[in-house]
TORSESE-619772 format. One record per residue: residue number from 1; x, y, z of N, C-alpha, C, O in turn; residue in three letters. Coordinates in steps of 0.05 Angstrom, whole numbers, plus 5000, padded with zeros to 4 digits. Example, Ala and Ser with C-alpha at 12.3 -4.5 7.8 and 13.67 -1.06 7.14 Angstrom:
BEGIN
rec n 1 | n_xx 5264 | n_yy 4886 | n_zz 5156 | ca_xx 5246 | ca_yy 4910 | ca_zz 5156 | c_xx 5264 | c_yy 4934 | c_zz 5156 | o_xx 5285 | o_yy 4934 | o_zz 5169 | res ALA
rec n 2 | n_xx 5257 | n_yy 4955 | n_zz 5142 | ca_xx 5273 | ca_yy 4979 | ca_zz 5143 | c_xx 5258 | c_yy 5001 | c_zz 5157 | o_xx 5268 | o_yy 5023 | o_zz 5161 | res SER
END
This chain:
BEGIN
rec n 1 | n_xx 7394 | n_yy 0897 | n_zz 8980 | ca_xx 7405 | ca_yy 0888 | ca_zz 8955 | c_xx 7384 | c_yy 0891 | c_zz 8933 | o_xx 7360 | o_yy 0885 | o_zz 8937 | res UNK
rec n 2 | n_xx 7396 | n_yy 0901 | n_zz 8907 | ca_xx 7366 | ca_yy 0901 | ca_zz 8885 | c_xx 7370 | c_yy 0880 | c_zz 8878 | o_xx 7391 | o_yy 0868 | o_zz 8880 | res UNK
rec n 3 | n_xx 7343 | n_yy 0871 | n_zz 8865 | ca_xx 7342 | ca_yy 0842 | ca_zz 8850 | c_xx 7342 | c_yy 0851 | c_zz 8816 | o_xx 7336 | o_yy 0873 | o_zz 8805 | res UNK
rec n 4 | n_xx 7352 | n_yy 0825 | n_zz 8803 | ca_xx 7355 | ca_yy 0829 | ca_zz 8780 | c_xx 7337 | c_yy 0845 | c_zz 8763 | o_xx 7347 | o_yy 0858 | o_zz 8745 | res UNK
rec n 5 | n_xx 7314 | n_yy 0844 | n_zz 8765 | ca_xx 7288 | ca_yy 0850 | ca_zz 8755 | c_xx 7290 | c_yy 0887 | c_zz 8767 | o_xx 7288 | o_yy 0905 | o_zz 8750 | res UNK
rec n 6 | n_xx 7294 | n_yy 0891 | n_zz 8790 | ca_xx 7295 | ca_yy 0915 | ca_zz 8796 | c_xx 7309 | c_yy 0935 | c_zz 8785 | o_xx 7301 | o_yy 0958 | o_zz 8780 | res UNK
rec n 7 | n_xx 7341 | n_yy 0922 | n_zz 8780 | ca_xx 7358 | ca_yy 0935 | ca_zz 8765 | c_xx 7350 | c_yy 0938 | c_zz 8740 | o_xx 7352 | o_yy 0960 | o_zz 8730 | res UNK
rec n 8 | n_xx 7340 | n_yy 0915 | n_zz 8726 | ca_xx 7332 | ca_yy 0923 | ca_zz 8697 | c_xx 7313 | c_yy 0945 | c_zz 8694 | o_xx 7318 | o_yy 0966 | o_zz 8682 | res UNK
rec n 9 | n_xx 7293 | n_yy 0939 | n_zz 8705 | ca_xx 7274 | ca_yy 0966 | ca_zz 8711 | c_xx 7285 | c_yy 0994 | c_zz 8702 | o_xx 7280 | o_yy 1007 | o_zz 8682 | res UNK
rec n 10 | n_xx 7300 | n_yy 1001 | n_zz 8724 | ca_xx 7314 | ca_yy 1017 | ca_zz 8732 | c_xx 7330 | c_yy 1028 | c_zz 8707 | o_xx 7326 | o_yy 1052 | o_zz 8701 | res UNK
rec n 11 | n_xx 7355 | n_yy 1003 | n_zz 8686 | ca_xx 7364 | ca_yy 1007 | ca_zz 8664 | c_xx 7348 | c_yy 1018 | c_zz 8640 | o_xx 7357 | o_yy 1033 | o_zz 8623 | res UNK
rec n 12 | n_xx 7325 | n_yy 1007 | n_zz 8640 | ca_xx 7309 | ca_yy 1008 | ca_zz 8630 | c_xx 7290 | c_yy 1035 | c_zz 8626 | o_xx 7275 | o_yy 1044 | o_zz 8607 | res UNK
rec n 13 | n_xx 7293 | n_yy 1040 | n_zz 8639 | ca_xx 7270 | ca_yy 1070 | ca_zz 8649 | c_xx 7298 | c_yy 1091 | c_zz 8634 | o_xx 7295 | o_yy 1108 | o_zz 8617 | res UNK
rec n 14 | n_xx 7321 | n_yy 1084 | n_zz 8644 | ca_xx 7338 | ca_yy 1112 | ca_zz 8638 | c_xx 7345 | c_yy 1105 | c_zz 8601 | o_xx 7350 | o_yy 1122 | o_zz 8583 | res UNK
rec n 15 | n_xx 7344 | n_yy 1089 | n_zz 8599 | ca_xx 7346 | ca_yy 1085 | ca_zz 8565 | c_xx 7318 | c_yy 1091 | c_zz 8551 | o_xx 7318 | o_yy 1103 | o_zz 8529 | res UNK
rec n 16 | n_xx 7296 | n_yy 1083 | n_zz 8564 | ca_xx 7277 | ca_yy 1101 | ca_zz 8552 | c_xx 7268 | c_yy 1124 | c_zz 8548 | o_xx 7251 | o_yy 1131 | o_zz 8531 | res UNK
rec n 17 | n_xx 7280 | n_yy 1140 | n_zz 8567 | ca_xx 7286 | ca_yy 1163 | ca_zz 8567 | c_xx 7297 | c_yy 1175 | c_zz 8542 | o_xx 7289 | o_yy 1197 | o_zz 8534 | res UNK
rec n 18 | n_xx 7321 | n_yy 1156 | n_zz 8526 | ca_xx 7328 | ca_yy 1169 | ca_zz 8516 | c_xx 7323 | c_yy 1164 | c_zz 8490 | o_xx 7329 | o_yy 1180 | o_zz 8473 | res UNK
rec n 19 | n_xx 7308 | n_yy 1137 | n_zz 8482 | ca_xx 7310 | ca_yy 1128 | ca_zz 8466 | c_xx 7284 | c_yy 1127 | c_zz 8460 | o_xx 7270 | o_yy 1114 | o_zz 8477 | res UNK
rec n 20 | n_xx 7265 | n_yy 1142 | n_zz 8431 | ca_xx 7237 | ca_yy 1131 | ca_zz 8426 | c_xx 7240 | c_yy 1128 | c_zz 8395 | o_xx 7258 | o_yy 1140 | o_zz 8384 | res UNK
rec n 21 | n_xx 7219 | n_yy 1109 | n_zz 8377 | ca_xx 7216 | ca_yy 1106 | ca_zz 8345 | c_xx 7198 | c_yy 1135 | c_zz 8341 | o_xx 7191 | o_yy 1154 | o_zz 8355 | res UNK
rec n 22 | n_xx 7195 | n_yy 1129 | n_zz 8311 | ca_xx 7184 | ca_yy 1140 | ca_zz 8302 | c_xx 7177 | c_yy 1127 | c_zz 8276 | o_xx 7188 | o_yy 1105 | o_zz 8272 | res UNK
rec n 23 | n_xx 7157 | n_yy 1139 | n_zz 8255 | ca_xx 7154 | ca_yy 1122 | ca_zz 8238 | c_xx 7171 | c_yy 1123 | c_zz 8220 | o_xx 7170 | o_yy 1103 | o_zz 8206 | res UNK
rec n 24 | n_xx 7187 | n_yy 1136 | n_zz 8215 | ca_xx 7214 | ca_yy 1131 | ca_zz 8196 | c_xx 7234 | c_yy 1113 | c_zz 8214 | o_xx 7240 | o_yy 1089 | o_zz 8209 | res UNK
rec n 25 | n_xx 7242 | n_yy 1124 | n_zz 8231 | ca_xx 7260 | ca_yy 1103 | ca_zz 8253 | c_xx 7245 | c_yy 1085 | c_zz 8266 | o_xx 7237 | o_yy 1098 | o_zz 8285 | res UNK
rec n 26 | n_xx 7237 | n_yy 1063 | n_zz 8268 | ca_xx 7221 | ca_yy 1060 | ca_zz 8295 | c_xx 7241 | c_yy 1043 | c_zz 8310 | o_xx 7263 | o_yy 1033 | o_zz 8304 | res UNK
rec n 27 | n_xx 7227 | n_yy 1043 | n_zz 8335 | ca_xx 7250 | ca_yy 1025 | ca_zz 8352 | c_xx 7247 | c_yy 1001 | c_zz 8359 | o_xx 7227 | o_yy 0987 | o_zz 8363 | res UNK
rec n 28 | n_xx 7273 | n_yy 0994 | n_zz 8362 | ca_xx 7265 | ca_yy 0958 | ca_zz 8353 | c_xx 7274 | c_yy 0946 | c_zz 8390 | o_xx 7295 | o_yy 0947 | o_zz 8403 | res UNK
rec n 29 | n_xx 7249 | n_yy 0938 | n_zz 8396 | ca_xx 7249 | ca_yy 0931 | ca_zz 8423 | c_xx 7254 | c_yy 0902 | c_zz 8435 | o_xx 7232 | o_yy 0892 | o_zz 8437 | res UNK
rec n 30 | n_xx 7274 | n_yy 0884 | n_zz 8444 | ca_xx 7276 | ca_yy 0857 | ca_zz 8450 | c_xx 7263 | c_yy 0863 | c_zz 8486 | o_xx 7258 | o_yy 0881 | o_zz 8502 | res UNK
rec n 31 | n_xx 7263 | n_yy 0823 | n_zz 8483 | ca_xx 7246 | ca_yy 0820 | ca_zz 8500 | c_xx 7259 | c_yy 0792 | c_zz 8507 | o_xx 7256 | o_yy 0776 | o_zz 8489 | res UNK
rec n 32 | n_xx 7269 | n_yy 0785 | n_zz 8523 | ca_xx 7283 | ca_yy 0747 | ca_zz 8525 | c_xx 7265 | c_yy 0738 | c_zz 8554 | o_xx 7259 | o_yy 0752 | o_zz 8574 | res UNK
rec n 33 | n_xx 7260 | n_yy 0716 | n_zz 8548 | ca_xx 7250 | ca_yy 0697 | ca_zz 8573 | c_xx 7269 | c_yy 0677 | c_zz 8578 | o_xx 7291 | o_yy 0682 | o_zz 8568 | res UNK
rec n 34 | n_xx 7269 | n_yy 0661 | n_zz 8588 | ca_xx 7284 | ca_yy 0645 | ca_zz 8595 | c_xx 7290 | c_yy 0619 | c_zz 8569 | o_xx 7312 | o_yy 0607 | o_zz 8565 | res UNK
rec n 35 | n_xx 7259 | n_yy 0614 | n_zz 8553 | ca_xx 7256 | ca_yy 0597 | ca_zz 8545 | c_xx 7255 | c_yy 0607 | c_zz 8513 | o_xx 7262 | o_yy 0592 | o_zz 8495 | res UNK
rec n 36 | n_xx 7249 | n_yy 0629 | n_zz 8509 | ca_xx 7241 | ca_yy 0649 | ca_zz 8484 | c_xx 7250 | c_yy 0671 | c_zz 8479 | o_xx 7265 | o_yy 0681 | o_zz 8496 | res UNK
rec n 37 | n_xx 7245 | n_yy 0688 | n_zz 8454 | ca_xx 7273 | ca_yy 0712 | ca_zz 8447 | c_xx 7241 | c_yy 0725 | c_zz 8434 | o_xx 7227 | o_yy 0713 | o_zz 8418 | res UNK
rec n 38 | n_xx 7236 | n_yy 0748 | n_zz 8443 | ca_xx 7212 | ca_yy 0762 | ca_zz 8422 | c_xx 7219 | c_yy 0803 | c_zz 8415 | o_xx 7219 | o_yy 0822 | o_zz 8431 | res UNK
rec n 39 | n_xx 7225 | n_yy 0802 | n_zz 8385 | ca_xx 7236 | ca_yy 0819 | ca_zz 8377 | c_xx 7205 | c_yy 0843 | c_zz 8367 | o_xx 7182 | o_yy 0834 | o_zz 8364 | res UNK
rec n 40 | n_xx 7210 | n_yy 0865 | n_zz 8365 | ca_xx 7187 | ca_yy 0884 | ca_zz 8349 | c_xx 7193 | c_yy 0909 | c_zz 8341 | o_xx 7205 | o_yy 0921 | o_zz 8358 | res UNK
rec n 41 | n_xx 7190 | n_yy 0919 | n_zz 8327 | ca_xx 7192 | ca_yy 0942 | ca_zz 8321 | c_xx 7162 | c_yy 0966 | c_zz 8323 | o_xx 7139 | o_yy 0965 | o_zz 8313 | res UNK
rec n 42 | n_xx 7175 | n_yy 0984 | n_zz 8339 | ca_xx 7155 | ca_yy 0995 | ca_zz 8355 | c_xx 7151 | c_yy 1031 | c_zz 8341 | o_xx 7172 | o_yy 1043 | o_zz 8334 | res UNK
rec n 43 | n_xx 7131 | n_yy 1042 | n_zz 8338 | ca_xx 7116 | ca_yy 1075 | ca_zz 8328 | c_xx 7123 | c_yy 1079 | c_zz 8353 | o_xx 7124 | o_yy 1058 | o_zz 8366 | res UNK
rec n 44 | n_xx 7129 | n_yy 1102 | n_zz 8365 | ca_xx 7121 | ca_yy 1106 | ca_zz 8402 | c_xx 7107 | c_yy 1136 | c_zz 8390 | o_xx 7096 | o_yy 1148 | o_zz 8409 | res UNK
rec n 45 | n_xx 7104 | n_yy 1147 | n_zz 8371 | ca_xx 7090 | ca_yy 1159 | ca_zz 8364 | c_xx 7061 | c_yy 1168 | c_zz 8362 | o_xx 7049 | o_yy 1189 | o_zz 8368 | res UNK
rec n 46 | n_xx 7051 | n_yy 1139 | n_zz 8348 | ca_xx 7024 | ca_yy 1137 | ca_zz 8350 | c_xx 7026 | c_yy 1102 | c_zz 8368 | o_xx 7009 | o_yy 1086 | o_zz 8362 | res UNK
rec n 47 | n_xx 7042 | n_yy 1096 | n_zz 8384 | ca_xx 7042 | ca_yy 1063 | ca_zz 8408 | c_xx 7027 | c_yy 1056 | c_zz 8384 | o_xx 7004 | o_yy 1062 | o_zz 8381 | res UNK
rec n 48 | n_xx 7051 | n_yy 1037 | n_zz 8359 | ca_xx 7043 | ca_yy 1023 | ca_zz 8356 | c_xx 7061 | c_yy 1001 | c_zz 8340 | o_xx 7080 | o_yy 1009 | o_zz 8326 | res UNK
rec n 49 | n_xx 7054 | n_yy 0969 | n_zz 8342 | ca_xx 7077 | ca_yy 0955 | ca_zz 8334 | c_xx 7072 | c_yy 0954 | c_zz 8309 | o_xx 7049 | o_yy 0951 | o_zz 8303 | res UNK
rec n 50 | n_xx 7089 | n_yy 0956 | n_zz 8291 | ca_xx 7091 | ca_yy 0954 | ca_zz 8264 | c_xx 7100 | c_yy 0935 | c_zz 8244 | o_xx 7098 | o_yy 0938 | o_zz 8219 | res UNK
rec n 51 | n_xx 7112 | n_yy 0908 | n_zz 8260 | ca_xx 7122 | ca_yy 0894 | ca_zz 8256 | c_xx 7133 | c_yy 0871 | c_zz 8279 | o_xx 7144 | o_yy 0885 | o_zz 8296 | res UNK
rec n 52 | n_xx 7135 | n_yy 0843 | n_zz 8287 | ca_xx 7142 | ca_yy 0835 | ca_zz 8307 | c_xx 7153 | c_yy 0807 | c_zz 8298 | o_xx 7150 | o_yy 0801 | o_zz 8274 | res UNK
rec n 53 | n_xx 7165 | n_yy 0790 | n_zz 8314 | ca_xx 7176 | ca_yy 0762 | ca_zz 8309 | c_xx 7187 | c_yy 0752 | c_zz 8335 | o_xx 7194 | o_yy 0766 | o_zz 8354 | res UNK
rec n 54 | n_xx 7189 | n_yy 0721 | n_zz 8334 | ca_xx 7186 | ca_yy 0708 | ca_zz 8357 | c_xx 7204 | c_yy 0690 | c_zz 8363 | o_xx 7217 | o_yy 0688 | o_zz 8342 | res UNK
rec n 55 | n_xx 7216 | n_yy 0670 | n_zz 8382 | ca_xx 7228 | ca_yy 0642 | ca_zz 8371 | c_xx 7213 | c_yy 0619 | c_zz 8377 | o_xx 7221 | o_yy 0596 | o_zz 8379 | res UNK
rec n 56 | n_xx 7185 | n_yy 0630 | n_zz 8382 | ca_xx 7163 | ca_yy 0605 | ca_zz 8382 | c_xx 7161 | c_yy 0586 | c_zz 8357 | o_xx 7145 | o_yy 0596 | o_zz 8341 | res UNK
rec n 57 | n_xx 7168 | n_yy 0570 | n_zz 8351 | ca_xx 7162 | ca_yy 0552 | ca_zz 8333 | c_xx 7189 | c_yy 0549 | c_zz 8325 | o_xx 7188 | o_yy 0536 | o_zz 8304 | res UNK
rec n 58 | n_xx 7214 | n_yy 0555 | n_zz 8330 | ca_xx 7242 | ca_yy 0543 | ca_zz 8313 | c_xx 7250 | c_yy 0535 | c_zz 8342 | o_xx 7249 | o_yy 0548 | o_zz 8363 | res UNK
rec n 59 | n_xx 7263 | n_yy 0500 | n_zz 8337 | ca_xx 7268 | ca_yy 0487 | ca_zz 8360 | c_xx 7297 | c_yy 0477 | c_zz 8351 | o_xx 7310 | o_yy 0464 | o_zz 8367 | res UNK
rec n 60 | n_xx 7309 | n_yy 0481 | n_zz 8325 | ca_xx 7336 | ca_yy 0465 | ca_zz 8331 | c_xx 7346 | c_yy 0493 | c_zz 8335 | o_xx 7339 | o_yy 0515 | o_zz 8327 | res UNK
rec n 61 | n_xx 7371 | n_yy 0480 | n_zz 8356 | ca_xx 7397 | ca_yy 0495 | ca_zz 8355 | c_xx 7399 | c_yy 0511 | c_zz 8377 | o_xx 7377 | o_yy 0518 | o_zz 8387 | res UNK
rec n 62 | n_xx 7422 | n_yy 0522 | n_zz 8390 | ca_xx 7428 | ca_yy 0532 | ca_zz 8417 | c_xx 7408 | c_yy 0565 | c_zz 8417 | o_xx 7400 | o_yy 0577 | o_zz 8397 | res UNK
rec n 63 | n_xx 7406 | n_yy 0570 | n_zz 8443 | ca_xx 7398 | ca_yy 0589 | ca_zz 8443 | c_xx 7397 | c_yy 0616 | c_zz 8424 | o_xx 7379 | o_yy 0630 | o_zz 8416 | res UNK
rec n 64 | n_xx 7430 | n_yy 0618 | n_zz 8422 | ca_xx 7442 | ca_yy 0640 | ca_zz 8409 | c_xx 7438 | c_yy 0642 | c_zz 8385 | o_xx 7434 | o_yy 0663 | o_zz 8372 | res UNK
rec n 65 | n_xx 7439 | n_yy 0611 | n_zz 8375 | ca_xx 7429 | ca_yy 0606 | ca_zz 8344 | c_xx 7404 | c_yy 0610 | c_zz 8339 | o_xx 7402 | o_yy 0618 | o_zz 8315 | res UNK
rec n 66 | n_xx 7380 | n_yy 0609 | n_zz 8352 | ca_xx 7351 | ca_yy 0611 | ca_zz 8352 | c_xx 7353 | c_yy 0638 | c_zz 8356 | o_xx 7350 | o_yy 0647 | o_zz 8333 | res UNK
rec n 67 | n_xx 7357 | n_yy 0655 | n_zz 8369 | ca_xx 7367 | ca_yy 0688 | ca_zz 8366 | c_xx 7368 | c_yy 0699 | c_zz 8341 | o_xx 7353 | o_yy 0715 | o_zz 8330 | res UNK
rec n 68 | n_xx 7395 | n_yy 0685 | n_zz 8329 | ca_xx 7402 | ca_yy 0691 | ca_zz 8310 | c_xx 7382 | c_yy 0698 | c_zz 8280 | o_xx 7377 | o_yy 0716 | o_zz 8264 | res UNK
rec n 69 | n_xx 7373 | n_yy 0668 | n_zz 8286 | ca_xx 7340 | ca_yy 0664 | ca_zz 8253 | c_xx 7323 | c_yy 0692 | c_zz 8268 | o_xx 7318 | o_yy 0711 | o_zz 8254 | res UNK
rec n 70 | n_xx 7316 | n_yy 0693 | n_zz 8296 | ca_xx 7294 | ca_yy 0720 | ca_zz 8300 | c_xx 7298 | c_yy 0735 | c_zz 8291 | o_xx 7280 | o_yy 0750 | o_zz 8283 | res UNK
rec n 71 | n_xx 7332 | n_yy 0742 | n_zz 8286 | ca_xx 7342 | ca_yy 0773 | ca_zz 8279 | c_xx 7337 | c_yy 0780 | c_zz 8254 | o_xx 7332 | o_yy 0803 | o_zz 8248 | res UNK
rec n 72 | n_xx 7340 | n_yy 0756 | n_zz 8235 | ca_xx 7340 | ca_yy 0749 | ca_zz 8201 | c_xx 7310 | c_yy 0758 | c_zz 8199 | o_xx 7301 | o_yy 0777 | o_zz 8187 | res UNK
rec n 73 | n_xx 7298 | n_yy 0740 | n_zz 8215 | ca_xx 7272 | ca_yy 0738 | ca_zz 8208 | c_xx 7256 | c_yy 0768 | c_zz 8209 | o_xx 7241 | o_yy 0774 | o_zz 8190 | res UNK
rec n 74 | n_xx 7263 | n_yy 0790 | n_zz 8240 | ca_xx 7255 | ca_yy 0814 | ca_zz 8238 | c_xx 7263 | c_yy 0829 | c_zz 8214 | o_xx 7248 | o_yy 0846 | o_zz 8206 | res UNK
rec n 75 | n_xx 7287 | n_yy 0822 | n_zz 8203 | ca_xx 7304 | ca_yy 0839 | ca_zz 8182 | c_xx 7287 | c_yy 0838 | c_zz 8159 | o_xx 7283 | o_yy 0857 | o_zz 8144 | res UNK
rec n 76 | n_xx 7274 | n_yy 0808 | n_zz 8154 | ca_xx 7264 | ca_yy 0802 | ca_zz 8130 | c_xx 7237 | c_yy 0820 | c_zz 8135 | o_xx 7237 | o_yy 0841 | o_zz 8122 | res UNK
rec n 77 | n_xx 7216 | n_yy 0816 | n_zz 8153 | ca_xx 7198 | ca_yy 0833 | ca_zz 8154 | c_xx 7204 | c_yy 0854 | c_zz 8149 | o_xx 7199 | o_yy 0862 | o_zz 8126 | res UNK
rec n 78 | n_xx 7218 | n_yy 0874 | n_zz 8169 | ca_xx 7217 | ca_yy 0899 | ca_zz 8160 | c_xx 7227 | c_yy 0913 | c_zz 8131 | o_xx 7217 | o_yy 0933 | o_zz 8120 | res UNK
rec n 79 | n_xx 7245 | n_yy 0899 | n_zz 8125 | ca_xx 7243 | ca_yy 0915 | ca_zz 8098 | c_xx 7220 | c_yy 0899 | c_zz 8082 | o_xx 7209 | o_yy 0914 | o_zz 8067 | res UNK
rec n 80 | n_xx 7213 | n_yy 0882 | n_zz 8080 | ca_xx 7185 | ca_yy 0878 | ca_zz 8069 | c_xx 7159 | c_yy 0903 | c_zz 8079 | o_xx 7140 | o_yy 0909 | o_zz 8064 | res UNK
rec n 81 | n_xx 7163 | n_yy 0912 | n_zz 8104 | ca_xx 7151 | ca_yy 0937 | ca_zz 8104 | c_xx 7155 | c_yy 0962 | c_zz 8100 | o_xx 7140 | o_yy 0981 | o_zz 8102 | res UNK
rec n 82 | n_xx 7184 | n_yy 0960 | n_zz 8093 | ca_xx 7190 | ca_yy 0986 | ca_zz 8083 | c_xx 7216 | c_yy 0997 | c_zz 8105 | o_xx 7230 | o_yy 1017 | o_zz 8102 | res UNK
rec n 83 | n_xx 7216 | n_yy 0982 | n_zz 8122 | ca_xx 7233 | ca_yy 1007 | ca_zz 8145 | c_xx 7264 | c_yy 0991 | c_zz 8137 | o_xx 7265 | o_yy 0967 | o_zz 8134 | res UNK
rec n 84 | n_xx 7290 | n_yy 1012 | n_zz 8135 | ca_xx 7308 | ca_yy 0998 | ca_zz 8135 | c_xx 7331 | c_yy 1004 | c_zz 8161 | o_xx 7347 | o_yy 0988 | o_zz 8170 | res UNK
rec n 85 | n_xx 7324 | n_yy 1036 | n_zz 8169 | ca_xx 7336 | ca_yy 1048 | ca_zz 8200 | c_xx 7315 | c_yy 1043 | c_zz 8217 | o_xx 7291 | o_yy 1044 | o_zz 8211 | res UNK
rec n 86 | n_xx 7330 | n_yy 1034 | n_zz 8247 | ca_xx 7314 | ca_yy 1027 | ca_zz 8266 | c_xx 7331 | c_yy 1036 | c_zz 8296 | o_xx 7355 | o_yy 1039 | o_zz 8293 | res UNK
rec n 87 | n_xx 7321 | n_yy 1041 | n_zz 8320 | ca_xx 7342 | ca_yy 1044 | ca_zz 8337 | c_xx 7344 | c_yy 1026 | c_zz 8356 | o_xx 7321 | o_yy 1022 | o_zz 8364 | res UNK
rec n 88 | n_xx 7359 | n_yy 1013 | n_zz 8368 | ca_xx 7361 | ca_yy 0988 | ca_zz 8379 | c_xx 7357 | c_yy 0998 | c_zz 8404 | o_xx 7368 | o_yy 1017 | o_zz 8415 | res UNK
rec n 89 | n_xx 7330 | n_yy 0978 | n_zz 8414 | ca_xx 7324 | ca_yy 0984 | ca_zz 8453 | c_xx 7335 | c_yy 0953 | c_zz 8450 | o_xx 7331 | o_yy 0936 | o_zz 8433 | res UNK
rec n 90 | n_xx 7350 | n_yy 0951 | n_zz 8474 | ca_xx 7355 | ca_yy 0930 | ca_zz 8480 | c_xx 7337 | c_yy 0917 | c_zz 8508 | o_xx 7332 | o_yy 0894 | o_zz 8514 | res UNK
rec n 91 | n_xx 7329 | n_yy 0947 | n_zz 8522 | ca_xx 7304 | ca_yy 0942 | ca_zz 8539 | c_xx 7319 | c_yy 0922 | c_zz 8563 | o_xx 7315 | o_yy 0899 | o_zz 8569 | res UNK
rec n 92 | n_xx 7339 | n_yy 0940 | n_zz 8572 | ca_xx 7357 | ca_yy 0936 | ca_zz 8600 | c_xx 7373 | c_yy 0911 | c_zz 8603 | o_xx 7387 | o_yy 0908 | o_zz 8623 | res UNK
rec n 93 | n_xx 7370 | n_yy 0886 | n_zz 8578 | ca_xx 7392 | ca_yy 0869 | ca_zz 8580 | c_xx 7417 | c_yy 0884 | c_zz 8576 | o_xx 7420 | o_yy 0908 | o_zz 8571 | res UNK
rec n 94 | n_xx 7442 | n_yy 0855 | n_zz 8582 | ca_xx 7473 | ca_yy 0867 | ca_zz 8569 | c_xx 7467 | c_yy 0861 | c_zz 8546 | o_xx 7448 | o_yy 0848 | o_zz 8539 | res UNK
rec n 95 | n_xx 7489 | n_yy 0873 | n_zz 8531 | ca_xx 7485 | ca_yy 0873 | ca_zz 8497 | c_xx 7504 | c_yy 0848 | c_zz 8495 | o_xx 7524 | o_yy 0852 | o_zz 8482 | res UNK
rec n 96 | n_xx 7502 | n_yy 0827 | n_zz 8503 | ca_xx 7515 | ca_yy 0794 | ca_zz 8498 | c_xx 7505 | c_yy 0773 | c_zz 8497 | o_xx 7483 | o_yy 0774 | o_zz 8507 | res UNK
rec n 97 | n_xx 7509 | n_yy 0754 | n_zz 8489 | ca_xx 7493 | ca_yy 0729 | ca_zz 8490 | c_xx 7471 | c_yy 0732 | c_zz 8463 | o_xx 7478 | o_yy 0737 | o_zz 8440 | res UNK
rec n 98 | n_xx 7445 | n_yy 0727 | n_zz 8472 | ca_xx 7431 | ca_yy 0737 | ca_zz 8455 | c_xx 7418 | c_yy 0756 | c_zz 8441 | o_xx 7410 | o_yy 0757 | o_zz 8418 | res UNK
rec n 99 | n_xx 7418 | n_yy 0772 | n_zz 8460 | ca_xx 7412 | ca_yy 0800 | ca_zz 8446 | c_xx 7430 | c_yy 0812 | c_zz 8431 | o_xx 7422 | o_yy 0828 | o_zz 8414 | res UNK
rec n 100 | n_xx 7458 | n_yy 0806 | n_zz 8432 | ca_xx 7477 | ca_yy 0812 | ca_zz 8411 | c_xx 7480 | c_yy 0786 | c_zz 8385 | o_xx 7493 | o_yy 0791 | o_zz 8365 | res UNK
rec n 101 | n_xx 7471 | n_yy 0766 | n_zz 8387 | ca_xx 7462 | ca_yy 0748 | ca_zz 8365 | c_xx 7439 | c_yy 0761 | c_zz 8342 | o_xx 7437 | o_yy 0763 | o_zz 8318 | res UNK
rec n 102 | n_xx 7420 | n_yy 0769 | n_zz 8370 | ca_xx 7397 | ca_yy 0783 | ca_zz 8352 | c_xx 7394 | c_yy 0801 | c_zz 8333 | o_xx 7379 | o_yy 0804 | o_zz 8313 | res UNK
rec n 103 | n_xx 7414 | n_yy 0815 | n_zz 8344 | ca_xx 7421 | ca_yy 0849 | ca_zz 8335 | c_xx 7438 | c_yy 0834 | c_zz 8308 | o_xx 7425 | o_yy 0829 | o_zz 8288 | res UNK
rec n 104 | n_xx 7470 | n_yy 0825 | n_zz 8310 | ca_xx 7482 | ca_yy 0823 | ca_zz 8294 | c_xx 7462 | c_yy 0811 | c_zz 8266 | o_xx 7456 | o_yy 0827 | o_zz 8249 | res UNK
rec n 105 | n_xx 7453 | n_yy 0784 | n_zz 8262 | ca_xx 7431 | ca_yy 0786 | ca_zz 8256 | c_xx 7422 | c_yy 0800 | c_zz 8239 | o_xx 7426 | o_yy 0802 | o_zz 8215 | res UNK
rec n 106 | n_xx 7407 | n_yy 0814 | n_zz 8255 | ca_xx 7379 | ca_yy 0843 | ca_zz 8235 | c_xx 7405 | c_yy 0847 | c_zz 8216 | o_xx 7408 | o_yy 0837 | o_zz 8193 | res UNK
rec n 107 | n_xx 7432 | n_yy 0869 | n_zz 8237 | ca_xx 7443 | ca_yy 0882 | ca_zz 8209 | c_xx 7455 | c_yy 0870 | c_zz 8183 | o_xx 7463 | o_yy 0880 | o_zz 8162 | res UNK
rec n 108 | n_xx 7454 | n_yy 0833 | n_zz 8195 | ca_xx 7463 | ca_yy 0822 | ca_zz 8169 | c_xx 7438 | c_yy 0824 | c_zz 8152 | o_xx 7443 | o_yy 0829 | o_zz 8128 | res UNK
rec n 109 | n_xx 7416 | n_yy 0820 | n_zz 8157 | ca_xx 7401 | ca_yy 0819 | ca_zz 8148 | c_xx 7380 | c_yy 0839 | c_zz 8127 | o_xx 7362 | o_yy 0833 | o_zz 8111 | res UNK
rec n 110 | n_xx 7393 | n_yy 0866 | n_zz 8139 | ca_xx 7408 | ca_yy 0892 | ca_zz 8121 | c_xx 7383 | c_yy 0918 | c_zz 8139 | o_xx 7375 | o_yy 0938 | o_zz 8127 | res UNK
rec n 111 | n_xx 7375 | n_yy 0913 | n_zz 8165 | ca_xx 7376 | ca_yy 0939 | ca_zz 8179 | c_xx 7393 | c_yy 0953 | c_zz 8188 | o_xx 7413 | o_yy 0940 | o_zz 8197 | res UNK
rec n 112 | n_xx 7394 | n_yy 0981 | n_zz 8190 | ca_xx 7415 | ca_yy 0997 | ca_zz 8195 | c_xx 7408 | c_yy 1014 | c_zz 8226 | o_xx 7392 | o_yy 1031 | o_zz 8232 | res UNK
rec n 113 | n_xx 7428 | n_yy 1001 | n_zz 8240 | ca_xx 7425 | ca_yy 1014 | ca_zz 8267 | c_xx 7454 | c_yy 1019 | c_zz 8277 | o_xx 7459 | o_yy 1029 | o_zz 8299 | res UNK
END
């Protein structure tokens, strides 16, 4: 039987495949722990992060909702740096729960993916 971790791997490797930034696009990479949600937007061009955000330090509110401010919060950076297209790695989660809080989010927050 694979373990969860194996399968992601696995999801993971074939979406990277297909999916890399660039510095006009870059790609916006999530990352969830159990306890934490950490978002970035990634060069794979020249490997490099260009922008990043976390849910270390915001403690009210359900998970999904702490998601949610990350997504705002990356949105607000990046167009403060300029990028407004990005391509979404979701980096082998399902696109539910939080990582679809996250995402919805950014685009409210006016990235275009």
């Amino acid at each position: 039987m694979v373990s969860k971790q194996e399968r992601r791997n696995k999801i993971k490797a074939r979406i990277r495949g297909k999916v890399s930034g660039t510095a006009e696009r870059p790609r916006m990479s999530v990352f969830r722990s159990n306890k934490q949600i950490y978002v970035q937007l990634v060069n794979d061009a020249e490997g490099k992060t260009l922008v990043c955000a976390s849910s270390k330090g915001i403690d009210e509110g359900t998970k999904i909702e702490i998601a949610a401010k990350v997504g705002k919060a990356i949105a607000e950076k990046a167009l403060a740096a300029g990028v407004t297209e990005v391509v979404f790695d979701r980096n082998g989660y399902l696109f539910h729960g939080r990582v679809k809080s996250l995402a919805d989010a950014a685009r409210e927050g006016g990235l275009k993916f």
